[in-house]
N, CA, C and O atoms as CSV, one atom per row, in Angstrom:
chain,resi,resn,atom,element,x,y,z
A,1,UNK,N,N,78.245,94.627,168.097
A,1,UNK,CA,C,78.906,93.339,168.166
A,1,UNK,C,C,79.901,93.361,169.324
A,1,UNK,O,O,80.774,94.217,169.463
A,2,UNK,N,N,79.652,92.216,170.232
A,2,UNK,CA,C,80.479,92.052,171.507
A,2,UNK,C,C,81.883,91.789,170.976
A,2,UNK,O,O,81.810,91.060,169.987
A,3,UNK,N,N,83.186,92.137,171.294
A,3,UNK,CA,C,84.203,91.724,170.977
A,3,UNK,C,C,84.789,90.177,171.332
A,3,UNK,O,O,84.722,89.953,172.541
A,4,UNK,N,N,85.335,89.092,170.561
A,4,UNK,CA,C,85.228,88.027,171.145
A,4,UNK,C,C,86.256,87.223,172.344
A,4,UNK,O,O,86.466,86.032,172.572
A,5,UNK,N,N,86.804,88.590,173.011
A,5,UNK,CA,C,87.689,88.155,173.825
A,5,UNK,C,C,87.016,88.432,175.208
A,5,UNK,O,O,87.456,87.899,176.227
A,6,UNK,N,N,85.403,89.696,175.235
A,6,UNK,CA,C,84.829,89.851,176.102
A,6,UNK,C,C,83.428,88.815,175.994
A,6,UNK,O,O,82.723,88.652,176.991
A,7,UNK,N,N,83.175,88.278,174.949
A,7,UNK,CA,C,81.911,86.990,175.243
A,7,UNK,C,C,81.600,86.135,175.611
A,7,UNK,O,O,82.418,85.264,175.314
A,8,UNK,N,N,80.596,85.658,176.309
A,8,UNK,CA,C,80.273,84.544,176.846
A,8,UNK,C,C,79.505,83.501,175.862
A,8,UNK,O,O,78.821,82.594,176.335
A,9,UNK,N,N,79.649,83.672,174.601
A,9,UNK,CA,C,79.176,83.033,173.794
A,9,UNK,C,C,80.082,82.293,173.061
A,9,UNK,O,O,80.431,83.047,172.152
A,10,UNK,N,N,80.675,81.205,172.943
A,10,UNK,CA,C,81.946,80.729,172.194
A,10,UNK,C,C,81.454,80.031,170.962
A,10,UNK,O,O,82.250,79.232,170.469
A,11,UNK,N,N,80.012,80.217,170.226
A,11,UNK,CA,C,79.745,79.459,169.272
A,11,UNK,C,C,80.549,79.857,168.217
A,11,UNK,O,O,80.481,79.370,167.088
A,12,UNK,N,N,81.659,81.138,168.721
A,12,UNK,CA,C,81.965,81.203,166.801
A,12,UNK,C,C,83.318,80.296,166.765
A,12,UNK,O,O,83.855,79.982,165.703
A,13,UNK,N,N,83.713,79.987,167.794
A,13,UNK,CA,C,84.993,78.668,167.931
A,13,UNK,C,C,84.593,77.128,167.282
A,13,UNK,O,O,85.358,76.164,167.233
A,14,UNK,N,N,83.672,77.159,166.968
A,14,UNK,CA,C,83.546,75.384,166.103
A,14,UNK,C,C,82.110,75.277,165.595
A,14,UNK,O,O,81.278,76.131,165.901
A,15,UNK,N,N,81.893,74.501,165.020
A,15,UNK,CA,C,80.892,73.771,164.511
A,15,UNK,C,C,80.348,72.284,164.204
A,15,UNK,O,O,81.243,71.576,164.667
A,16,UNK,N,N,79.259,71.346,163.615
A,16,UNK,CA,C,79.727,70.084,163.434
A,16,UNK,C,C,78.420,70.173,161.984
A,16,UNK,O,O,77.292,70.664,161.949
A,17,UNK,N,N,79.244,69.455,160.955
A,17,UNK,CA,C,78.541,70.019,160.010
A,17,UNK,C,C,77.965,68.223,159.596
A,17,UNK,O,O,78.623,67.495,158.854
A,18,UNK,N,N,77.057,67.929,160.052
A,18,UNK,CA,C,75.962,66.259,160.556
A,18,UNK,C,C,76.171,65.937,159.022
A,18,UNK,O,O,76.680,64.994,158.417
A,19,UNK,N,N,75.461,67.323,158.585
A,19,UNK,CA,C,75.441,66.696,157.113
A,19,UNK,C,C,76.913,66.602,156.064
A,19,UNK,O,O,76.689,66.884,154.887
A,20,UNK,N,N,77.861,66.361,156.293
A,20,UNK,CA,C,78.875,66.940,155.338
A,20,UNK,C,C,78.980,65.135,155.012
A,20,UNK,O,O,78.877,64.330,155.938
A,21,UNK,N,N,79.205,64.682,153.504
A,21,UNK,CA,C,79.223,63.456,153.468
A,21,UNK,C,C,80.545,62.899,153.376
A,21,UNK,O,O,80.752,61.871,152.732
A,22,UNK,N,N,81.509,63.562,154.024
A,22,UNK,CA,C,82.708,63.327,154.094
A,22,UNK,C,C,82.985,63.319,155.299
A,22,UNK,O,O,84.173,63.607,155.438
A,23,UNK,N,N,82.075,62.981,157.017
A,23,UNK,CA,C,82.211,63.148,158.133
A,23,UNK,C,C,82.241,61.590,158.628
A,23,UNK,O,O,81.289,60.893,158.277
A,24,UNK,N,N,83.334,60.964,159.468
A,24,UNK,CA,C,84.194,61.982,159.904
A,24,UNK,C,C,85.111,61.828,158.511
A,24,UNK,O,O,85.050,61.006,157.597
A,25,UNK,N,N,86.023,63.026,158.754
A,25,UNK,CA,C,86.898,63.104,158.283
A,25,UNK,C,C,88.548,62.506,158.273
A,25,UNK,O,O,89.430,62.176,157.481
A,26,UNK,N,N,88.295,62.615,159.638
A,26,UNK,CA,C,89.238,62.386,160.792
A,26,UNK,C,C,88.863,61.449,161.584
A,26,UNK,O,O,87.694,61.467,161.969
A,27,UNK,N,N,90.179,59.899,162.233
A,27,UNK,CA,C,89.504,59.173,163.022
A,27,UNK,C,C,90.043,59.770,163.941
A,27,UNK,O,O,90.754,60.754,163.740
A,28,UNK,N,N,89.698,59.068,165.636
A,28,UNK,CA,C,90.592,59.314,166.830
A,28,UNK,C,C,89.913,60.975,167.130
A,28,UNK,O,O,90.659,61.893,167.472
A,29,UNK,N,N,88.767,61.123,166.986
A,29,UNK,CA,C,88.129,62.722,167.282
A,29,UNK,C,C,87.918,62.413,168.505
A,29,UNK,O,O,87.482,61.263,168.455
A,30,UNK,N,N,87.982,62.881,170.025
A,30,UNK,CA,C,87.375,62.340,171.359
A,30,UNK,C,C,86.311,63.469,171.917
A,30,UNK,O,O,85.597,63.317,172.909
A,31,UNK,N,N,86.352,64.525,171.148
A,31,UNK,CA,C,85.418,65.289,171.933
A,31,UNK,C,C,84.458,65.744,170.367
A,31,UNK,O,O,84.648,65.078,169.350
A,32,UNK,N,N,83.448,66.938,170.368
A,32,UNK,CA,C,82.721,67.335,169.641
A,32,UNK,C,C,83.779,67.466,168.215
A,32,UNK,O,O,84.885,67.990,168.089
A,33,UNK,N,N,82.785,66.653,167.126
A,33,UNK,CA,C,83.744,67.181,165.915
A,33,UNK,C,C,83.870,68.507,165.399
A,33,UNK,O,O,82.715,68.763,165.059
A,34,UNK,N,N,84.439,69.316,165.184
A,34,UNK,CA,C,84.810,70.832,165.085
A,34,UNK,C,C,85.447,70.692,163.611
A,34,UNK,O,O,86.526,70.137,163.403
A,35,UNK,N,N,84.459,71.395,162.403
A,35,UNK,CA,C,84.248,71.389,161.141
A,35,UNK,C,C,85.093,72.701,160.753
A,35,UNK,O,O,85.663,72.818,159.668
A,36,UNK,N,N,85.110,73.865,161.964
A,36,UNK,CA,C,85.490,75.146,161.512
A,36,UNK,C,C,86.948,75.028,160.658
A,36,UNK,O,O,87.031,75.664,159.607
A,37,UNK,N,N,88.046,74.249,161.091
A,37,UNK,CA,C,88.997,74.125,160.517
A,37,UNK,C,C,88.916,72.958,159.594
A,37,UNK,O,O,89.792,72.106,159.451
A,38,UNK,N,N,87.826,73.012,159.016
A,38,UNK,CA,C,88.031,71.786,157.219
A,38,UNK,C,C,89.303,71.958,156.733
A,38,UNK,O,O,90.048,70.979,156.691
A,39,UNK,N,N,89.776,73.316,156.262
A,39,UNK,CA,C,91.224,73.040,155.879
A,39,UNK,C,C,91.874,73.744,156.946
A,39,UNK,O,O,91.543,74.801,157.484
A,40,UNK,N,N,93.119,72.785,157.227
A,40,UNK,CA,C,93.603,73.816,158.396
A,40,UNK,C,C,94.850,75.032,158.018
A,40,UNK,O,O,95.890,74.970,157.362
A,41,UNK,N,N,94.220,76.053,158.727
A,41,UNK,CA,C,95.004,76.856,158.360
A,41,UNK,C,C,96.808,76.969,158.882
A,41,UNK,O,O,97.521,77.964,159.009
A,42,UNK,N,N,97.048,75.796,159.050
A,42,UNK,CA,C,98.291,75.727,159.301
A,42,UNK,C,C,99.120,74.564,158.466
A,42,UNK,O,O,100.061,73.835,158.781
A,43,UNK,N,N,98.532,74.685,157.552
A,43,UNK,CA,C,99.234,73.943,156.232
A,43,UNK,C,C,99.956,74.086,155.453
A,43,UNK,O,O,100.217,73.304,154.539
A,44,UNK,N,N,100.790,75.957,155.847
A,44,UNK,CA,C,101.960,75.893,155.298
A,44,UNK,C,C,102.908,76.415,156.201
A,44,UNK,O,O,103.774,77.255,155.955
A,45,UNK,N,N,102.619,75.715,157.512
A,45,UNK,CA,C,103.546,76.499,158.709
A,45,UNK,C,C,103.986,75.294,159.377
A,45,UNK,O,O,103.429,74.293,158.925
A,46,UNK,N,N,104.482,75.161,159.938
A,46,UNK,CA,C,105.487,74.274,161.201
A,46,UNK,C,C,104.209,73.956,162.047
A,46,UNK,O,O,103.504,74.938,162.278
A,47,UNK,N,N,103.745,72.630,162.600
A,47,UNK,CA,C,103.045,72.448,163.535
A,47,UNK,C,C,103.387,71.206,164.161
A,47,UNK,O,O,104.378,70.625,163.719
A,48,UNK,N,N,102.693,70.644,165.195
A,48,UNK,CA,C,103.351,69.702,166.219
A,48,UNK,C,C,102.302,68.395,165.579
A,48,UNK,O,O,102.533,67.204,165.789
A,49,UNK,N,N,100.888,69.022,164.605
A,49,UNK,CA,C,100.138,67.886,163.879
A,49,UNK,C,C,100.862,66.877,162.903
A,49,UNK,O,O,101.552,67.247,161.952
A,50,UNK,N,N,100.561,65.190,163.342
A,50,UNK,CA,C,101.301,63.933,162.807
A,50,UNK,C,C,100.785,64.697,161.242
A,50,UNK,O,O,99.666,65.191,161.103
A,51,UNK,N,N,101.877,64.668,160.109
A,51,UNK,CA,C,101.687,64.368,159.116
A,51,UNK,C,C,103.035,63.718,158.172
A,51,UNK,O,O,104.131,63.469,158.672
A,52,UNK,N,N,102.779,63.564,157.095
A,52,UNK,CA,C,103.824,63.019,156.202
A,52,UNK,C,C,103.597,64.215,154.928
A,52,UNK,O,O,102.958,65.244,154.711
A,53,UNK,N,N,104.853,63.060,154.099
A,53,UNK,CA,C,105.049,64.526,153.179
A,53,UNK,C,C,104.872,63.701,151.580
A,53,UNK,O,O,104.936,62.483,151.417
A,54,UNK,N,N,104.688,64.519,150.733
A,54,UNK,CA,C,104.585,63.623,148.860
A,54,UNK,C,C,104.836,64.601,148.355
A,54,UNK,O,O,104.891,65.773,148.728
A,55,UNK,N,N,105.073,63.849,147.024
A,55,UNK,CA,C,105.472,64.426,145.797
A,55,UNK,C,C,104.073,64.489,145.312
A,55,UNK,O,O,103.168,63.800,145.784
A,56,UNK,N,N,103.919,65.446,144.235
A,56,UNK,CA,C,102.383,65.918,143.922
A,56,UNK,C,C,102.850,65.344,142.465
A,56,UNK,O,O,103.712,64.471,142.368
A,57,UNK,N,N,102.274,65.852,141.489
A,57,UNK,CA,C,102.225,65.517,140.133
A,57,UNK,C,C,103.194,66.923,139.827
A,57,UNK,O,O,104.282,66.656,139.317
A,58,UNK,N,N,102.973,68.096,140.031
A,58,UNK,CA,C,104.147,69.092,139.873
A,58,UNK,C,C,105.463,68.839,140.494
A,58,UNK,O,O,106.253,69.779,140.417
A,59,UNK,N,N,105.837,67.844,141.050
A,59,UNK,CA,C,106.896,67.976,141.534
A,59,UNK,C,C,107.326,68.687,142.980
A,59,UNK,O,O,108.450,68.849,143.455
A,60,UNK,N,N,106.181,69.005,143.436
A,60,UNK,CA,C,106.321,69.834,144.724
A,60,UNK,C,C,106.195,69.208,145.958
A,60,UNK,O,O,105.142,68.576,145.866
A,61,UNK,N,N,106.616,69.044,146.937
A,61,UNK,CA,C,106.340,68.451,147.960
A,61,UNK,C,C,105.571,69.145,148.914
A,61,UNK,O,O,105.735,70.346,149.134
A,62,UNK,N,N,104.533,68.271,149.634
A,62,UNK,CA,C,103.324,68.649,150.301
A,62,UNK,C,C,102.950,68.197,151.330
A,62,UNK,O,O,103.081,66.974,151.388
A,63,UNK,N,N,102.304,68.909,152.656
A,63,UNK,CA,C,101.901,68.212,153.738
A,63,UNK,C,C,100.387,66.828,153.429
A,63,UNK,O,O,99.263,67.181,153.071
A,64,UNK,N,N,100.713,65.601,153.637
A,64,UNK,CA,C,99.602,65.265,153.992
A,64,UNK,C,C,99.255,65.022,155.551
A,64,UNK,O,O,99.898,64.375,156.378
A,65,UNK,N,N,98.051,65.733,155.702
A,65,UNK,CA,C,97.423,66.250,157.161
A,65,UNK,C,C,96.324,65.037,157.687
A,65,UNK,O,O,95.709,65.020,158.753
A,66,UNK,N,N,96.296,64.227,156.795
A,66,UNK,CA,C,95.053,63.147,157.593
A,66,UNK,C,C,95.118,62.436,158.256
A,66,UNK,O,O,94.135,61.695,158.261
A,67,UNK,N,N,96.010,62.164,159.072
A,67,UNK,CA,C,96.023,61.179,160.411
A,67,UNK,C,C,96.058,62.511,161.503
A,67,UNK,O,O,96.600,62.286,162.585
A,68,UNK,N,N,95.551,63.770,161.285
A,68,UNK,CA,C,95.669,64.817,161.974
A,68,UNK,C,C,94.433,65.233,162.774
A,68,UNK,O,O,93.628,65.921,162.146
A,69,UNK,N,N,94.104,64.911,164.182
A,69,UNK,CA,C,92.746,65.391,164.887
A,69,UNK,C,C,92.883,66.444,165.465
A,69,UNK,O,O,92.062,66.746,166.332
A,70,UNK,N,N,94.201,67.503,165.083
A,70,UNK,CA,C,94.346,68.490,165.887
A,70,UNK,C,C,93.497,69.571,165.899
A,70,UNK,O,O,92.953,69.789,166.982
A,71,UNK,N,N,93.230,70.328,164.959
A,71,UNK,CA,C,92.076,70.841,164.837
A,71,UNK,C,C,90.412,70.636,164.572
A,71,UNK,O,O,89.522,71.418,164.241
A,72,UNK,N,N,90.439,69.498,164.819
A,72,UNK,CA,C,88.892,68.963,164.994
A,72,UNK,C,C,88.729,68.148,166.510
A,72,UNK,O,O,87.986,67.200,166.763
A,73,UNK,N,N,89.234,68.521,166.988
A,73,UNK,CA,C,88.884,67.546,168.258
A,73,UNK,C,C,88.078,68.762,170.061
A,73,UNK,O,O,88.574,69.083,171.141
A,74,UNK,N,N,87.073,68.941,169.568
A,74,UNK,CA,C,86.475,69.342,169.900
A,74,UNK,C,C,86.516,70.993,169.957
A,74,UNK,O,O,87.639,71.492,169.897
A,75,UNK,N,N,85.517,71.774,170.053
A,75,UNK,CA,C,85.354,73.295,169.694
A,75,UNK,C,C,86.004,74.158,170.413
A,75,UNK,O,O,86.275,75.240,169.891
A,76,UNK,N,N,86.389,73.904,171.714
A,76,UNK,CA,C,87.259,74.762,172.407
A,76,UNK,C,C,88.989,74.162,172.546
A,76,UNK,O,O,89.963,74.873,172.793
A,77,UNK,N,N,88.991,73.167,172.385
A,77,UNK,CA,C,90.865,72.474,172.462
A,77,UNK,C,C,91.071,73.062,170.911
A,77,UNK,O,O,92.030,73.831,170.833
A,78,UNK,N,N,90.407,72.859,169.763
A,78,UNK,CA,C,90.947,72.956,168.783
A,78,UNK,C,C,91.462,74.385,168.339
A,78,UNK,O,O,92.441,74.708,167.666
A,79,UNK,N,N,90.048,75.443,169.204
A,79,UNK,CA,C,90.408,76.719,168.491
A,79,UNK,C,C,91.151,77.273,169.078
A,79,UNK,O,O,91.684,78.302,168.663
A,80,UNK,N,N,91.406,76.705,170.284
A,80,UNK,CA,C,93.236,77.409,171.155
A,80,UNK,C,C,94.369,76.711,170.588
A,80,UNK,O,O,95.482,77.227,170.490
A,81,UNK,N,N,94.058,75.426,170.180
A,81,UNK,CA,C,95.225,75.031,169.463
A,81,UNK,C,C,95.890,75.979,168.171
A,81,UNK,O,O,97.064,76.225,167.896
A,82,UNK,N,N,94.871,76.308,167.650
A,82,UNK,CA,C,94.929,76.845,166.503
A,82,UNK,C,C,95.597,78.235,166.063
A,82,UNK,O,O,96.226,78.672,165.099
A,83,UNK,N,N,94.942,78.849,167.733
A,83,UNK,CA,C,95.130,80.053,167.886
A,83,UNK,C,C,96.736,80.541,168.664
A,83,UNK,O,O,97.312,81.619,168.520
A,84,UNK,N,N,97.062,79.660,169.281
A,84,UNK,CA,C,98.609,78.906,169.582
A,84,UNK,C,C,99.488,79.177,168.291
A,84,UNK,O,O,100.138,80.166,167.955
A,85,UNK,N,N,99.318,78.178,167.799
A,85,UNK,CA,C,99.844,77.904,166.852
A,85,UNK,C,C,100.101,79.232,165.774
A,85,UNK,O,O,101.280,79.391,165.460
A,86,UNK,N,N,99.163,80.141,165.216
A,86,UNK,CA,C,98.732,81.303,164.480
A,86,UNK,C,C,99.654,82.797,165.249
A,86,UNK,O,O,100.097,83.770,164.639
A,87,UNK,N,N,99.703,82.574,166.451
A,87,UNK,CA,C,100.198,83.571,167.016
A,87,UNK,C,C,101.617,83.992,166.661
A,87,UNK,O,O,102.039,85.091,166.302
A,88,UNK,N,N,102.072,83.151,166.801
A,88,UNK,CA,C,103.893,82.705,166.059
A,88,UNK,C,C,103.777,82.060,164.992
A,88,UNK,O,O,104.427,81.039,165.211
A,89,UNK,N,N,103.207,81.970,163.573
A,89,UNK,CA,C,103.203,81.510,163.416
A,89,UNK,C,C,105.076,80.826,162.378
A,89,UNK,O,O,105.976,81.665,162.330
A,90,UNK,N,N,105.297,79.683,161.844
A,90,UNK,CA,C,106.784,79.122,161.230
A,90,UNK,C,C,106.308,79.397,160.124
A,90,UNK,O,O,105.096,79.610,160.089
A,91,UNK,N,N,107.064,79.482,158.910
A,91,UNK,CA,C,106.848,78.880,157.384
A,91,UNK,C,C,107.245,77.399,157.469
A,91,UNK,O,O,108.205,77.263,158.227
A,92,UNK,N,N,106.846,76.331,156.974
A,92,UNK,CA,C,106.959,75.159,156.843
A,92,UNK,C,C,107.800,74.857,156.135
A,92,UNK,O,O,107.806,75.234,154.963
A,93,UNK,N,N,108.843,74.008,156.708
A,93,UNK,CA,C,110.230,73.857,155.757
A,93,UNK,C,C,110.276,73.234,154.361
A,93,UNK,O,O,111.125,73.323,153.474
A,94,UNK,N,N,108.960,72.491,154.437
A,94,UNK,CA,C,109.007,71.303,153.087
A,94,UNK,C,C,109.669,70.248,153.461
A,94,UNK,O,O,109.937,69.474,152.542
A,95,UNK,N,N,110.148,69.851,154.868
A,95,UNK,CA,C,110.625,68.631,155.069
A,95,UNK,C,C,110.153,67.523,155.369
A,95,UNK,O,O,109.282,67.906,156.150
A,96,UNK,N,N,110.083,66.700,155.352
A,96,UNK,CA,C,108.975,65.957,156.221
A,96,UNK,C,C,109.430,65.569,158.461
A,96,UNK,O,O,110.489,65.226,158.987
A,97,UNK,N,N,108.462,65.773,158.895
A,97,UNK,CA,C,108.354,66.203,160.413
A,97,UNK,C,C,109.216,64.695,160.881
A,97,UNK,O,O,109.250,63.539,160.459
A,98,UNK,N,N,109.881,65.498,162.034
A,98,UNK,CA,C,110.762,64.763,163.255
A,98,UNK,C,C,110.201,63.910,164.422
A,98,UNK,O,O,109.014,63.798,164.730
A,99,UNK,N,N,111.133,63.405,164.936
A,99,UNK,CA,C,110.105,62.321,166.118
A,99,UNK,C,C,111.025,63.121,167.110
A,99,UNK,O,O,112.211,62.810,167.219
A,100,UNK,N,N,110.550,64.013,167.737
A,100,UNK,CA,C,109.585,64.664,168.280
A,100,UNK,C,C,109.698,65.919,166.992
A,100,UNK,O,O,110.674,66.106,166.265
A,101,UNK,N,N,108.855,66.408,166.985
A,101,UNK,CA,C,108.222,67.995,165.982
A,101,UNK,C,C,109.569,68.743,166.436
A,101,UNK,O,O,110.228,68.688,167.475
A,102,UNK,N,N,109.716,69.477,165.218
A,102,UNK,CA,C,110.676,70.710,164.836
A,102,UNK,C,C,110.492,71.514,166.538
A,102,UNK,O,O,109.331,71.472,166.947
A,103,UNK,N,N,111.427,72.144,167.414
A,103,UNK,CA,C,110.676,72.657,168.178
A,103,UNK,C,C,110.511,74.508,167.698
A,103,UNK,O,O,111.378,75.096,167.050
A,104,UNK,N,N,109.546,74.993,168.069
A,104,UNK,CA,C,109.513,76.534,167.325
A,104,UNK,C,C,110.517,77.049,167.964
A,104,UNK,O,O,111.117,76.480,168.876
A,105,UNK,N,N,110.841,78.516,167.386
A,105,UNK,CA,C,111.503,79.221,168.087
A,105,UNK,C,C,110.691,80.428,169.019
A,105,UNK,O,O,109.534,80.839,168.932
A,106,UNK,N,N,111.636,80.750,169.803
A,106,UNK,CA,C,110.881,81.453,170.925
A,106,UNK,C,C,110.660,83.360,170.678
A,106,UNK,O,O,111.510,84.238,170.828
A,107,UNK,N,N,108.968,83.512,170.196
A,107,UNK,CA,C,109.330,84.714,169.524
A,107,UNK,C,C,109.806,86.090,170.372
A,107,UNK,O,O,109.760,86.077,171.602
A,108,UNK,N,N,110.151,86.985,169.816
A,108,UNK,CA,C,110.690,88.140,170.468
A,108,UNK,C,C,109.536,89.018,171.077
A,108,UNK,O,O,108.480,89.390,170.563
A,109,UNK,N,N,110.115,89.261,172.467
A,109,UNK,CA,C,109.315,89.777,173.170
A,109,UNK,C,C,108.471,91.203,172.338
A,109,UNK,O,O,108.919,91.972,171.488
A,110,UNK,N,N,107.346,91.160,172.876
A,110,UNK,CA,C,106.988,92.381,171.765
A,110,UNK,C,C,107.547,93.746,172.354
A,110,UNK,O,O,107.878,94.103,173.484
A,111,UNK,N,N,107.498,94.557,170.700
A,111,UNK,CA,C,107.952,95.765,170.864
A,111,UNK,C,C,109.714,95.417,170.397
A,111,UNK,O,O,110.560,96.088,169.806
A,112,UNK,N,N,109.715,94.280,170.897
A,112,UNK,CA,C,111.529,94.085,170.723
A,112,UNK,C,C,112.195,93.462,169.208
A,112,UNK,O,O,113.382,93.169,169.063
A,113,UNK,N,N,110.894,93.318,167.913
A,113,UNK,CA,C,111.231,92.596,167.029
A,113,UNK,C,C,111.609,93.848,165.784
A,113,UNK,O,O,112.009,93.511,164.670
């Protein structure tokens, strides 16, 4: 197995799943729809994706992510977005998001944390 930082093959960065009967999911997609992130894995971290926030039936407050094309908007923007994002990644405050986004903090150089 080629390592995927040396391949010329980027199919394992997205997918589009024709048949899923919940497609789209997401409006405002402009490039290939990219299925790989169905749930995104940045749903309990700080991100720059539009969402709002609710009360659940437990009492907990929660991201809602659906006016969000950040990770579906095509197979290569999304999985650097993603991968951005994952690198540093925040814990998510439970607040609901700012006009402009929380900005991250700037992580420590490595070796230096």
């Amino acid at each position: 197995m080629e390592p995927k930082e040396t391949t010329q093959n980027a199919a394992f960065k997205g997918f589009t799943n024709a048949a899923c009967p919940f497609l789209p999911c997401h409006q405002g997609v402009k490039r290939d729809f990219n299925c790989l992130f169905c749930y995104c894995p940045l749903i309990g971290y700080e991100c720059p994706g539009p969402y709002k926030t609710y009360t659940d039936g437990n009492g907990l407050t929660r991201k809602d992510c659906s006016a969000c094309a950040l990770p579906h908007d095509g197979y290569e923007q999304s999985w650097n977005f993603i991968q951005k994002w994952l690198d540093y990644p925040q814990p998510w405050s439970g607040k609901p998001q700012t006009t402009p986004p929380r900005a991250r903090p700037k992580p420590a150089p490595r070796g230096m944390a």
